[in-house]
C-alpha positions in Angstrom: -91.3 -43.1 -11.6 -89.8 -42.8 -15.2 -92.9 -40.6 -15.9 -92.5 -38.3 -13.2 -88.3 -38.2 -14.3 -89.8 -36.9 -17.8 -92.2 -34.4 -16.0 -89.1 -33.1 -14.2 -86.6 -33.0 -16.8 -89.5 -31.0 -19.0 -90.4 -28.0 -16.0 -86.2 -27.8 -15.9 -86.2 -27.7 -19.6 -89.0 -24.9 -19.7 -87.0 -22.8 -16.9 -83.7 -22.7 -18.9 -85.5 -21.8 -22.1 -87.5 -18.9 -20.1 -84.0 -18.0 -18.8 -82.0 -17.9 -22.1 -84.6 -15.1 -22.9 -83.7 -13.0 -19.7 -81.3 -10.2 -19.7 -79.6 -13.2 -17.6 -78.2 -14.1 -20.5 -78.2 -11.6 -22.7 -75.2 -10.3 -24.2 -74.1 -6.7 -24.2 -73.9 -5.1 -27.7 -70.6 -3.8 -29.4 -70.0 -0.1 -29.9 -67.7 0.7 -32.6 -67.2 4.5 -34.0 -66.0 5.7 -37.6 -65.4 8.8 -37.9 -64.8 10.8 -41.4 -61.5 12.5 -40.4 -60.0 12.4 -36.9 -58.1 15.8 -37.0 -58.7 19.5 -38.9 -58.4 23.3 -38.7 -61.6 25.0 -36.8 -64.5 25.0 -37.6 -64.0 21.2 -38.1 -67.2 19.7 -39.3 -66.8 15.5 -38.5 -69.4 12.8 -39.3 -69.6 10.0 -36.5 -70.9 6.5 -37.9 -71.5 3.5 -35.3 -73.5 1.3 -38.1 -70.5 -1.1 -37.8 -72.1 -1.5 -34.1 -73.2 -5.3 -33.5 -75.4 -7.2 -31.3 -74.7 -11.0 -31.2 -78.4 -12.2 -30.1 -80.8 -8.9 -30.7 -80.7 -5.6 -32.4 -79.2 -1.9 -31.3 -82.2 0.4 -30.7 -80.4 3.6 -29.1 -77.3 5.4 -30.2 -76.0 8.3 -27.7 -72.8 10.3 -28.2 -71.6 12.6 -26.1 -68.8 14.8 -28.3 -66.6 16.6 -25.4 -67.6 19.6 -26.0 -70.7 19.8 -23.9 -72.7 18.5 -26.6 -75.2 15.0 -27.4 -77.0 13.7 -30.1 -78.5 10.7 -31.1 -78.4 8.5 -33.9 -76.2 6.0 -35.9 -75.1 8.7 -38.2 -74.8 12.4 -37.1 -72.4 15.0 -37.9 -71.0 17.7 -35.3 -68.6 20.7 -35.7 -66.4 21.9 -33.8 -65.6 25.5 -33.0 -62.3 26.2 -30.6 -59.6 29.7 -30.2 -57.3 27.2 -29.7 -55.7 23.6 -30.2 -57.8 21.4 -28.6 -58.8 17.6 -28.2 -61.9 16.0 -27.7 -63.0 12.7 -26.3 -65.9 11.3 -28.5 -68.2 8.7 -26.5 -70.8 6.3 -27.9 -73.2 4.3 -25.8 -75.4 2.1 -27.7 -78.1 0.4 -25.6 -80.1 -3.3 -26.6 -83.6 -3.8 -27.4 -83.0 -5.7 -23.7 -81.3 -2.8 -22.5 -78.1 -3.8 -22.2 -75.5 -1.3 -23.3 -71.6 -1.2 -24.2 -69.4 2.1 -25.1 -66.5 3.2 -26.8 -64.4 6.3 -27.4 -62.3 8.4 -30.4 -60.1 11.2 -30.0 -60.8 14.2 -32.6 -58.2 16.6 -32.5 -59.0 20.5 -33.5 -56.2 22.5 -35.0 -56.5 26.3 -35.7 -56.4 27.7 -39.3 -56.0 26.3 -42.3 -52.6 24.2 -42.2 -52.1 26.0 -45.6 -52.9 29.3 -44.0 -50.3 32.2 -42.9 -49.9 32.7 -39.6 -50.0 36.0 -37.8 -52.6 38.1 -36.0 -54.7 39.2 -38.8 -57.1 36.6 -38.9 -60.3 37.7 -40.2 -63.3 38.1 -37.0 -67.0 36.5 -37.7 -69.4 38.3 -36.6 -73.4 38.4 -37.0 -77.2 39.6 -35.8 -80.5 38.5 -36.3 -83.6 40.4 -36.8 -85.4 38.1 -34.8 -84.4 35.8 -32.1 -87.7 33.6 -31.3 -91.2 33.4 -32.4 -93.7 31.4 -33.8 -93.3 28.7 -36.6 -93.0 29.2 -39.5 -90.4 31.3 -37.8 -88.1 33.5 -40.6 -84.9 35.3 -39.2 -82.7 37.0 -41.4 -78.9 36.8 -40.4 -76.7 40.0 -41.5 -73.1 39.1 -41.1 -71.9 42.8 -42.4 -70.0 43.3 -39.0 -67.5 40.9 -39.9 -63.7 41.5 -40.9 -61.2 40.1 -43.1 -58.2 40.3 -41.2 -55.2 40.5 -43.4 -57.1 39.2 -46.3 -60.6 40.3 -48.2 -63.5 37.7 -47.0 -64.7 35.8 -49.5 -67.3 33.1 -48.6 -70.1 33.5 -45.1 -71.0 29.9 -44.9 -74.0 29.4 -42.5 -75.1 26.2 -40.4 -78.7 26.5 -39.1 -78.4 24.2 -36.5 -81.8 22.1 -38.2 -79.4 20.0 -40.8 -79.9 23.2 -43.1 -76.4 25.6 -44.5 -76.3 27.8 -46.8 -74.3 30.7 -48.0 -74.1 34.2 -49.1 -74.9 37.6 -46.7 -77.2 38.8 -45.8 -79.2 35.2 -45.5 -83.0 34.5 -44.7 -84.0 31.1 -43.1 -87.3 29.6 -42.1 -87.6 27.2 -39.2 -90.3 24.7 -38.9 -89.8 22.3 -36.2 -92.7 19.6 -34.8 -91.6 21.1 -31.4 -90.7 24.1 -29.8 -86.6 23.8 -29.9 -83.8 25.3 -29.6 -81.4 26.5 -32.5 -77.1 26.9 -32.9 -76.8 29.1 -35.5 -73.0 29.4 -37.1 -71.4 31.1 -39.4 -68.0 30.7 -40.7 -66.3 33.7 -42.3 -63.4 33.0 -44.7 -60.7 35.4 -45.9 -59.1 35.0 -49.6 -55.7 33.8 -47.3 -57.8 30.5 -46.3 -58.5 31.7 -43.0 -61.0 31.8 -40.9 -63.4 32.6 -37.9 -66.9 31.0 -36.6 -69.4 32.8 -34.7 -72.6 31.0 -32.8 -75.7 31.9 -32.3 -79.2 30.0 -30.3 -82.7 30.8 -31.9 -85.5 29.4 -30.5 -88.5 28.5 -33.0 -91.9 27.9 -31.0 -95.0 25.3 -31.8 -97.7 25.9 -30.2 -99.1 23.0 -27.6 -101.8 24.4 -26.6 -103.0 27.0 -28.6 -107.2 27.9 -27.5 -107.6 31.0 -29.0 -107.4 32.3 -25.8 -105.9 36.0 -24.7 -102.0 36.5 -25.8 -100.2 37.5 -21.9 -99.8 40.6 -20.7 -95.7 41.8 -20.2 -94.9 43.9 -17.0 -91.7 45.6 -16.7 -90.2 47.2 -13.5 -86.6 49.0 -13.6 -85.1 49.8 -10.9 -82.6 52.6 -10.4 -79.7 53.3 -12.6 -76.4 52.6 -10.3 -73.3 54.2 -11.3 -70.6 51.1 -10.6 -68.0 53.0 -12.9 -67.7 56.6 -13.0 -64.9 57.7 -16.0 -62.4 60.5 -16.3 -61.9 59.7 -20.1 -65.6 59.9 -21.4 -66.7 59.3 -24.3 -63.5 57.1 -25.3 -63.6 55.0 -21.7 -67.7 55.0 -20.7 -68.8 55.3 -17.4 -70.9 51.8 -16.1 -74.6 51.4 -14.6 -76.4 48.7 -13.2 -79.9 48.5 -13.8 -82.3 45.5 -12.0 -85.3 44.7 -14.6 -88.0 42.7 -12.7 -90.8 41.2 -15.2 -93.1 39.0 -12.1 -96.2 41.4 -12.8 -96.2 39.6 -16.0 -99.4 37.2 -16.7 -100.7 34.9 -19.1 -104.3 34.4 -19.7 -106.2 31.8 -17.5 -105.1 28.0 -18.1 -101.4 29.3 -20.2 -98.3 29.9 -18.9 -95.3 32.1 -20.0 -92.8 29.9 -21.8 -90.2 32.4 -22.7 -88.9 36.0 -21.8 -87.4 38.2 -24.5 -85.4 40.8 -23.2 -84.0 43.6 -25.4 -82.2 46.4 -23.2 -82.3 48.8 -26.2 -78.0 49.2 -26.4 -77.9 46.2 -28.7 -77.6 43.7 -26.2 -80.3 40.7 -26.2 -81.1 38.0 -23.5 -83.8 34.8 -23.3 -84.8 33.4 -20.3 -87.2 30.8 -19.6 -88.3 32.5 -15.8 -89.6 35.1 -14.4 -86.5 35.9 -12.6 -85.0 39.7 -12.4 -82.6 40.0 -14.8 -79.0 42.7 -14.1 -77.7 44.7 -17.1 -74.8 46.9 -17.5 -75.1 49.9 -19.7 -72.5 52.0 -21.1 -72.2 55.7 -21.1 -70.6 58.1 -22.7 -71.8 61.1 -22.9 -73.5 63.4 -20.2 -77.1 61.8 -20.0 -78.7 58.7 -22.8 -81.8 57.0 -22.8 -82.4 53.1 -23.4 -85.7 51.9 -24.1 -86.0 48.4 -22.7 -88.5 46.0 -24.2 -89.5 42.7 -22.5 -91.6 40.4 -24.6 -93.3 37.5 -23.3 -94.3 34.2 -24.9 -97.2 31.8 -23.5 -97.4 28.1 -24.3 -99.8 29.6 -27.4 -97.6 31.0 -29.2 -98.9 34.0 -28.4 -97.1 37.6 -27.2 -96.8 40.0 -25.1 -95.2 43.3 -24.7 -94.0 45.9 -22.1 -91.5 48.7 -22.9 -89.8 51.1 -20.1 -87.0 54.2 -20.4 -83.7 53.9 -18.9 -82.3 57.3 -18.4 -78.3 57.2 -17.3 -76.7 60.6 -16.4 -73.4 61.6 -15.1 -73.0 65.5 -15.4 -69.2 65.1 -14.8 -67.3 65.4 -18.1 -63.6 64.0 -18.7 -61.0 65.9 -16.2 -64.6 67.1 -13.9 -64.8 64.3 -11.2 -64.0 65.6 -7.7 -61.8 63.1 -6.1 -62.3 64.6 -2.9 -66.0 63.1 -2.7 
């Protein structure tokens, strides 16, 4: 009898010890945040750090933050910046998650002022503005950014600081930059334009730098383009100053890749200055601007495949409105 008591007692003793390694009895992690300031002028650049995050009986393996702005990252350490027109707060979340996957989270509020608090007040703040030479292509992908279009406001601008959205900044204008991601990705580029006042402006930017997954050798895709009609939704009395509008539908399904690829990405550049990526093969709307009797656009669609490789189609879109200022009939 005493035998089969010990037999007993040892099969209950192996359960509990099986079960005190179960997520039974696991216990959820603690998520603590530091953050390297809590409030700032925009563009306010803060550095979250959740190393003081404990486990009491296993080890952190994910850190997730969402920073109330619409974006994530992950990571014990990672820095974010801000960009708002206006006073604004934002509810940092942390979620760490277990090596048994239990998880625990916690918040800060970061608060974004506008300015510098040193900075005059007033309209004339200075205005960032930037282009690209290139908005996506194959790695090593080089874009130079050309921030000439900005303004000082009521000062003289001073300092174009760039963030390439990799963990890269530099500074200076014009600026050249080469991306060289392990996979295709997207890319915020901003800049931040300061005036000799202390002021300042951001401007953002997405690049997309592609890695090939599948690159054969095979043929680069072949770009259709199909544009429909120009359609007057705007006609103006007060051309050129106030242009008269058009709607044009650009359809690029006839595009192809070769056999076994597909198209990853559609560049669209509607020849006014105005750029657009998409990821389908969706018909795309633009409005152009006119303002003078009859212009031309030359729209270019390039396509990219899963190769890496491109292709290209180009079509004329010819606006005309004979009517000049003080010419409408407003009888029609």
């Amino acid at each position: 009898m005493r035998r089969a008591w010990v037999i007993l007692l040892g099969i209950l003793l192996a359960v509990l010890l099986a079960l005190a390694g179960c997520d039974l009895f696991n216990q959820s992690p603690i998520a603590r945040i530091a953050a390297s300031v809590l409030s700032g002028a925009s563009p306010l650049t803060v550095t979250f750090d959740a190393s003081e995050s404990t486990d009491p009986d296993g080890v952190i393996i994910n850190y997730l933050w969402d920073f109330g702005d619409g974006d994530t990252a992950n990571g014990e350490t990672v820095p974010h910046t801000y960009i708002t027109r206006g006073p604004e707060t934002f509810t940092v979340t942390l979620r760490v998650t277990d090596d048994r996957g239990a998880q625990s989270e916690t918040t800060q509020s970061i608060e974004v002022l506008i300015g510098s608090p040193d900075a005059p007040g007033g309209d004339g703040l200075p205005v960032a503005r930037f282009t690209s030479n290139r908005l996506i292509g194959l790695i090593p992908f080089t874009v130079t950014f050309d921030a000439s279009g900005s303004t000082g406001g009521d000062g003289d601008i001073i300092e174009f600081d760039w963030d390439f959205g990799d963990g890269e900044q530099g500074v200076g204008n014009p600026i050249t930059h080469t991306y060289e991601p392990e996979n295709t990705d997207e890319f915020t580029v901003t800049l931040f334009v300061w005036n000799d006042q202390g002021q300042v402006d951001a401007e953002q930017m997405v690049v997309i730098a592609i890695v090939p997954a599948n690159n054969t050798g095979d043929e680069e895709p072949t770009a259709e383009l199909v544009a429909s009609d120009p359609n007057m939704i705007h006609e103006s009395e007060e051309r050129p100053t106030i242009p008269s509008l058009f709607e044009v539908d650009l359809d690029p399904r006839g595009s192809f890749a070769d056999a076994g690829h597909e198209i990853e990405y559609y560049l669209w550049d509607f020849g006014d200055g105005d750029y657009q990526i998409e990821e389908s093969d969706l018909e795309v709307t633009h409005v152009y601007e006119l303002r003078a009797e009859t212009t031309t656009f030359v729209v270019t669609l390039t396509v990219f495949d899963d190769q890496g490789l491109e292709g290209i189609a180009t079509v004329n879109v010819t606006l005309n409105d004979p009517f000049g200022p003080g010419d409408i009939d407003d009888d029609d």
